[in-house]
C-alpha positions in Angstrom: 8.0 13.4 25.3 5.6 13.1 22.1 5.6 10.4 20.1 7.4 10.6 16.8 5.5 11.1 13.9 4.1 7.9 12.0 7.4 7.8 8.7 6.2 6.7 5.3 8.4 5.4 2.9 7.9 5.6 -0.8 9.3 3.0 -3.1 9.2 4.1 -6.6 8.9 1.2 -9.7 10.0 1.1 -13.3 10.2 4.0 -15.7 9.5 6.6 -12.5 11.5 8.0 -9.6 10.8 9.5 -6.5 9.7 12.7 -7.9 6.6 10.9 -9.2 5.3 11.1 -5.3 5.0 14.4 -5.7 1.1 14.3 -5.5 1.1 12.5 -2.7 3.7 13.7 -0.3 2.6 16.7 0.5 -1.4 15.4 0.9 0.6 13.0 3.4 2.5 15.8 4.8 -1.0 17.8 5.8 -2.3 14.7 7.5 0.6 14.9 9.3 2.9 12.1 7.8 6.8 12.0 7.9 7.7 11.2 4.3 10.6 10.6 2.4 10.7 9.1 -1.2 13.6 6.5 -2.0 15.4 7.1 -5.1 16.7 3.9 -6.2 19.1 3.1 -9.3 17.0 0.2 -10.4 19.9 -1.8 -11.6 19.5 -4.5 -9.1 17.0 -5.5 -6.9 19.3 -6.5 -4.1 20.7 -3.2 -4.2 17.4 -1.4 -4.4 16.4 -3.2 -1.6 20.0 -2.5 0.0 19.5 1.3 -0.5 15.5 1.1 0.6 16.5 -0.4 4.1 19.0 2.4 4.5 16.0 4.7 4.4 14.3 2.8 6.5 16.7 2.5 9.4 17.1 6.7 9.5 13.5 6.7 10.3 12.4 7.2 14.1 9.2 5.2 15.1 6.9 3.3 13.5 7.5 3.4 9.3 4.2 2.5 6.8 6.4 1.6 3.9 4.6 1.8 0.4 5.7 0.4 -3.1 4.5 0.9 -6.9 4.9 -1.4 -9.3 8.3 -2.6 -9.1 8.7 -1.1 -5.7 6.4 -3.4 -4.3 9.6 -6.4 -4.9 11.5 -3.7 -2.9 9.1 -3.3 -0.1 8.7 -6.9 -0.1 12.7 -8.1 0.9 13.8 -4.9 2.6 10.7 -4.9 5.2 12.4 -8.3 6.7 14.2 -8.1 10.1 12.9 -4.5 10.1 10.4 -4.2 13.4 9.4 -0.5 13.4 8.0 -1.4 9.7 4.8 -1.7 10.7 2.6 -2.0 7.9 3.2 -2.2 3.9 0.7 -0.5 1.0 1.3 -1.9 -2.0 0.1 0.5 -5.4 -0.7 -1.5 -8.2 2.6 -3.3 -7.5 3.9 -6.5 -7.1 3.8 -8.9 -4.1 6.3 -11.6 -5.1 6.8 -14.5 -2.8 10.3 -16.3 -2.2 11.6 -17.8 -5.9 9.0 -15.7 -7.5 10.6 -13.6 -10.5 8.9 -10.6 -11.9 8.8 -12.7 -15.3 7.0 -15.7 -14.1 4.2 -13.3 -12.2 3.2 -11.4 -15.2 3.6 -15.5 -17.2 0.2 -16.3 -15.0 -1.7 -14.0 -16.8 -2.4 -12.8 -20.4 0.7 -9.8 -21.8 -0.8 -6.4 -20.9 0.3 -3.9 -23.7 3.4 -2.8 -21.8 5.4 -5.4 -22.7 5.1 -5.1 -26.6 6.6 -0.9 -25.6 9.3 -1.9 -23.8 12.9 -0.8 -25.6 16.2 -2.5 -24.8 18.9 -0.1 -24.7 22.7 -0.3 -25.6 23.2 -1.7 -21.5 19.9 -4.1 -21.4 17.9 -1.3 -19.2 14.2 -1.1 -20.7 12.1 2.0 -21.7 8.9 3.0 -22.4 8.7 3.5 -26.0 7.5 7.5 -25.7 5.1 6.9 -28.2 3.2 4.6 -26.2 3.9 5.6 -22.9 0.7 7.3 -22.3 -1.8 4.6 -23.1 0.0 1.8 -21.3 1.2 3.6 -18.5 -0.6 6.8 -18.1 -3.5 6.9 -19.7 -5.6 8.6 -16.6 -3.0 11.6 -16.8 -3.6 14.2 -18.7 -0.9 14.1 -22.1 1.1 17.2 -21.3 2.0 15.8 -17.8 2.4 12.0 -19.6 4.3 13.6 -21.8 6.7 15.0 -19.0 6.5 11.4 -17.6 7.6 9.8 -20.8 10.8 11.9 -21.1 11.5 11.9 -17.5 11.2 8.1 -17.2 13.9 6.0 -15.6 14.9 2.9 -17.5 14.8 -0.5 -15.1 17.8 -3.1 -15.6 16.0 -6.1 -17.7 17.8 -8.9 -15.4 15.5 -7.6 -12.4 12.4 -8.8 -13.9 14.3 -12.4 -13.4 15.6 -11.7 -9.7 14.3 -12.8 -6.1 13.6 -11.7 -2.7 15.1 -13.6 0.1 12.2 -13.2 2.2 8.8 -12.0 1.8 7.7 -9.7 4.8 4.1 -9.5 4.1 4.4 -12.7 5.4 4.3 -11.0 9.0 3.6 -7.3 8.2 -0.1 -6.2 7.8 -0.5 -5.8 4.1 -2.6 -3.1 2.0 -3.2 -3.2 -1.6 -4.5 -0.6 -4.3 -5.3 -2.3 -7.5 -6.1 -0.3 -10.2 -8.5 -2.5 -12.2 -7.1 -0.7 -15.5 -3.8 -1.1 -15.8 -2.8 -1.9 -18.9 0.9 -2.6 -17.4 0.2 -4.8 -14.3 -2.5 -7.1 -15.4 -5.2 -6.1 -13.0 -6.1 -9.5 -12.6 -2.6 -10.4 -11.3 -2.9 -7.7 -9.1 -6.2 -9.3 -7.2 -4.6 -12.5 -7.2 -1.5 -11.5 -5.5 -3.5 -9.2 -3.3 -5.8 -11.8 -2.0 -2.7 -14.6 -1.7 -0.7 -12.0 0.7 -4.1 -11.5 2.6 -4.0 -7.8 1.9 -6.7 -5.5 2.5 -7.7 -4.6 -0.8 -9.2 -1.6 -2.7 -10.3 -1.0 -6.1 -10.1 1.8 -7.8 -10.6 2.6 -11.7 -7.2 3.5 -12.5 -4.0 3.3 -15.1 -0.5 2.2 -13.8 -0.2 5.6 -12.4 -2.5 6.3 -9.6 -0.1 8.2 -7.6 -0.5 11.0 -10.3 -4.0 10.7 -11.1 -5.8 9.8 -7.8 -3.1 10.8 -5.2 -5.9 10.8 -2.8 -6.8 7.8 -2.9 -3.1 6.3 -1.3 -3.5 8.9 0.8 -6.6 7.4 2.8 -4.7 3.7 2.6 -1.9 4.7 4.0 -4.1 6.9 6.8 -6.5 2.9 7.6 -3.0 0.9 7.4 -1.0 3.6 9.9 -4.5 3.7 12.1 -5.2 0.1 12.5 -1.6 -0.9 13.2 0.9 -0.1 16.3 4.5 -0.4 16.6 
């Protein structure tokens, strides 16, 4: 009997959902990837994480499980006690350790311009102000697709950005990182730091915060070293 086909998970972040993939799955899907994008409510990150590890469990064989942004939290807590994970990709994301909070990661470096965009509304979920939404998270992307983004976006729960994992899998896992050097969401300085503390293999690309629009590609040939140099 063949061997399954490697799975890869996609964890979406803030002001996206899974639909934003839809560069890369199907460049995944030629190289003969089983994907499926999570769609999470991003109210919670326990239950993000909750609904993430449901995906993963319906996978068969080995999973390369790959966060943006936010997503990257996700990866991080619902990878634990999950063996056929075998590797995690983190896109411009963050890496957060145990009692790390979203807030005090971004406090270690200078505000990008993201956070002077962000709109509270009536329920405490932030937006992008649409105005801006191109130059801090887009910028690489041509407007009329930004555009789409912007009107499209889904608003993240502000108490996430002061929640925490439980346990912080690249700990064991193998550990890829994409930092897109310029964000002007994620601080790309932040982004080296965490990818050196979690002892990813990092690339660095000249990017926004949305390289799975604008350079698809280039996830593409991280997830194709993380799936090759690992084995479950």
């Amino acid at each position: 009997m063949a061997e399954p086909q490697t799975a890869v998970v996609l964890v979406h972040g803030a002001f996206a959902d899974a639909t934003g993939w839809q560069h890369v799955i199907p460049l995944l899907e030629r190289e003969g990837f089983f994907v499926t994008a999570v769609q999470n409510a991003l109210g919670s990150l326990a239950d993000d994480i909750a609904t993430t590890r449901r995906v993963i469990d319906a996978q068969k064989g080995a999973v390369v499980l790959v966060g943006h942004s936010y997503g990257g939290a996700v990866i991080t807590g619902a990878a634990i006690d999950r063996p056929h994970v075998k590797a995690l990709v983190y896109v411009a994301a963050f890496a957060p350790d145990v009692g790390d909070t979203l807030n005090g990661l971004q406090a270690r470096f200078s505000r990008t311009e993201l956070w002077d965009a962000l709109v509270r509304d009536s329920a405490g979920f932030l937006y992008i102000d649409r105005d801006r939404f191109h130059d801090v998270f887009s910028k690489d992307v041509p407007s009329v697709l930004s555009r789409t983004m912007a009107a499209a976006q889904k608003p993240i729960q502000s108490a996430i950005l002061d929640q925490t994992v439980e346990g912080a899998a690249w700990r064991t896992i193998p550990s890829w990182y994409l930092v897109a050097a310029e964000d002007r969401a994620i601080h790309p300085e932040l982004q080296r730091f965490l990818s050196l503390r979690i002892g990813a293999r990092a690339t660095e690309i000249k990017s926004s915060h949305a390289p799975f629009v604008s350079q698809p590609e280039q996830i593409v040939r991280i997830v194709q070293d993380a799936d090759r140099a690992t084995v479950r």
